[in-house]
N, C-alpha and C positions, 0 to 999 in steps of 0.2 A: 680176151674172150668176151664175147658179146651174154649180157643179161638177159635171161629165160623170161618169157610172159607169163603170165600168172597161169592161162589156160594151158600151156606147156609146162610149165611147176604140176597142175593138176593131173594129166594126161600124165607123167612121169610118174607121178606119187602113185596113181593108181593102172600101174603098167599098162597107159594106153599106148604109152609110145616109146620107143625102143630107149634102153639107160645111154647115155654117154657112156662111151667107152671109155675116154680119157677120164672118169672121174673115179677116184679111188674109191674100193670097196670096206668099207665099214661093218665090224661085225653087229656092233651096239645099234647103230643106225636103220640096220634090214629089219636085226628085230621092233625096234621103236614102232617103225613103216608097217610090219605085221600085226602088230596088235592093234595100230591108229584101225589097221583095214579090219580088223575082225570085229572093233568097237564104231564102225561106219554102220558094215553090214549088218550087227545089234541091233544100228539104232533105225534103219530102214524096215528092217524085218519089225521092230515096234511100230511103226508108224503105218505098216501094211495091215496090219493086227488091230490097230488102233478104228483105222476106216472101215473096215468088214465090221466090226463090233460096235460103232458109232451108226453108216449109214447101211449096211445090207442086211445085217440079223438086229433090224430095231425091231420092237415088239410094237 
């Protein structure tokens, strides 16, 4: 079985692109992946927050 590229690790992690079928389903593992994603989205939605508050509502 040929090794994933890193941008296909990523694209996987964050279901851009379809799971391997042949790879077994983990239940500890989904949950891990959903909480990684909901501590992404966190930390995007801080940094979006961050820019509006830094350059567009400066006084």
């Amino acid at each position: 079985m040929k090794q994933p590229g890193f941008l296909d690790q990523i694209k996987n992690y964050l279901f851009l692109k379809k799971r391997d079928s042949d790879a077994p389903i983990n239940t500890n593992l989904k949950l891990m992946h959903g909480m990684n994603r909901i501590s992404i989205v966190m930390f995007l939605v801080a940094l979006v927050l961050l820019f509006f508050k830094l350059f567009v509502f400066k006084r």
